[in-house]
N, C-alpha and C positions, 0 to 999 in steps of 0.2 A: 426405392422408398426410404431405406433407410440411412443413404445419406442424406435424402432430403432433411429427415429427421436433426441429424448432427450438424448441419449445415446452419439450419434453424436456431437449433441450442447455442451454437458457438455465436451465432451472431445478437442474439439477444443477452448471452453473459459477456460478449464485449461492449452492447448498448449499456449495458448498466455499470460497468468498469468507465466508460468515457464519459456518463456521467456524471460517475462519483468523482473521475478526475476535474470533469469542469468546477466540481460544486466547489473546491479548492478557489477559484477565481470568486465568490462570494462572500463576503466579509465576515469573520469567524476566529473565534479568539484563538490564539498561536496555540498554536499544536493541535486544536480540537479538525482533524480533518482525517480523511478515507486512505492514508494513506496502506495504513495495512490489512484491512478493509480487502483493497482491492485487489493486494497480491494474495489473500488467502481465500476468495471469492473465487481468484480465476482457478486455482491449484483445487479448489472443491468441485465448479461444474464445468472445467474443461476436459472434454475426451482425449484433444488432442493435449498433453501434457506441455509440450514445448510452447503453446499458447500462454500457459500459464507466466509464462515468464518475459517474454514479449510481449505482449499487449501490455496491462499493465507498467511496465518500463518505458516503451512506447506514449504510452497516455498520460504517464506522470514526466517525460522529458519534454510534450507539447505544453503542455501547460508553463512548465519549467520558462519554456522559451517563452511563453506568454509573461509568467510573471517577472521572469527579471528583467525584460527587456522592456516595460510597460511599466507596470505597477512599481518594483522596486529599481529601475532605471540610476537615480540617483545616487542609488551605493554601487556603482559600479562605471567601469572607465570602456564606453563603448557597448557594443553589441556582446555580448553573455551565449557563448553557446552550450561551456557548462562552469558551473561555479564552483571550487574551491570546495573539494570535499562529496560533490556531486557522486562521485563512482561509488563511497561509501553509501550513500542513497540507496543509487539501484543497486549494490552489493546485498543490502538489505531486504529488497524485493524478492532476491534469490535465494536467501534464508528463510525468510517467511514463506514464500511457497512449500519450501521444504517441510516446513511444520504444515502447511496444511495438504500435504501430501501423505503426512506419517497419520495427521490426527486427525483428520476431515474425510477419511475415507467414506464415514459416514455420519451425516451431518445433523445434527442434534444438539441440545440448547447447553450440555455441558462439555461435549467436545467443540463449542464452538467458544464459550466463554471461557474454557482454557487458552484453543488456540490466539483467541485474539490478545488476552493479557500475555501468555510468551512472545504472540509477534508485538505488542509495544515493546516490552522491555528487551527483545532482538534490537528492534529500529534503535532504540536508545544507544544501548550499546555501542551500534556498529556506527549509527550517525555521528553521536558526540565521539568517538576515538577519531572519524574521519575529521572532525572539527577540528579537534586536537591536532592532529597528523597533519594538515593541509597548512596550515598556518590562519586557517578562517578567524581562528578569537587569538588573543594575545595570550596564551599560556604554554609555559615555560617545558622544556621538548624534553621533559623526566618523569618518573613518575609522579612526583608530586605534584606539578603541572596536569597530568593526564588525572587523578583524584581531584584537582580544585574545577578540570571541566565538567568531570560525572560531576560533582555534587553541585556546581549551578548552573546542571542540568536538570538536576529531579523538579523544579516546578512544573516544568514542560512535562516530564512525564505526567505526573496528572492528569493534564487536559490530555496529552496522548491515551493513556489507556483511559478515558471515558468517551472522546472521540470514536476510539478502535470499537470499543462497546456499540456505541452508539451505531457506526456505520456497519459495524457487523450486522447489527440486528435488526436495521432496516433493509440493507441493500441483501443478509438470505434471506429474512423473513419477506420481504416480498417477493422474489423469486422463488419460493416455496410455493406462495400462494399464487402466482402464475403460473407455475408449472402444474399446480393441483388443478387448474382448471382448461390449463390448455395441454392434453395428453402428446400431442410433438415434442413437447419440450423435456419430457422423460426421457433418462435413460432405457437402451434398452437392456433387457435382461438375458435373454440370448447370446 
């Protein structure tokens, strides 16, 4: 019975991770999207920890493949299996779990609005130095180059941390309220 239970849980916080990752393919002003959302999602209600870090990686590399090979096609020479600065990406995934493994142990509306404002400004961080580092924007490989990428980067953070907000608070809040009504999907305490 009570893997059933675990069984259950993990598959309904990876339905909800695959769809935050889809919601990405919906048109949405840059940056406003679930990306860390989804790594601090799975770091809160996955038992199996090591989920935490693969699905989400996983769900944001499908997409990945969807959109550059589709949608942004044009800015690139052929098939895109990963782009320039990509590994910073899901580098990023694997810090943000980590904060939502220190800070989400138990999940509540200030240790979650914590967490998601450090995992933006994590993703920033790590994304833009990958940008930097990769050769993705034209900026010059010192630090003054790596200061002219953070700083026209901060617009992005914006939508980033009101996105993160945003997909925080829907994708636990409604997993709360599924789980309050469907008692399989609790942990258990035993």
């Amino acid at each position: 019975m009570e893997k059933r239970k675990i069984t259950l849980r993990a598959g309904i916080v990876t339905l909800f991770i695959l769809f935050a990752a889809l919601s990405r393919l919906i048109p949405h002003p840059a940056n406003f999207a679930p990306i860390s959302a989804m790594a601090l999602f799975g770091a809160a209600y996955y038992d199996k920890k090591y989920l935490a870090f693969i699905i989400p990686i996983v769900a944001m590399f499908l997409c990945d493949l969807f959109l550059n090979n589709v949608i942004y096609a044009s800015m690139f020479d052929g098939f895109v299996l990963f782009y320039p600065g990509s590994l910073f990406t899901y580098l990023s995934f694997v810090a943000i779990a980590f904060i939502g493994f220190g800070l989400l142990k138990k999940v509540g509306i200030k240790n979650l609005i914590i967490s998601s404002l450090l995992a933006s400004v994590t993703f920033f961080l790590i994304s833009n130095f990958g940008s930097w580092a990769s050769g993705l924007m034209p900026y010059s490989k010192d630090l003054a180059g790596l200061i002219l990428c953070y700083a026209e980067g901060l617009p992005f953070l914006k939508a980033g941390l009101l996105g993160d907000l945003f997909y925080c608070g829907a994708m636990f809040g409604l997993f709360e309220l599924v789980q309050s009504r469907v008692p399989a999907l609790r942990r258990s305490t035993v």
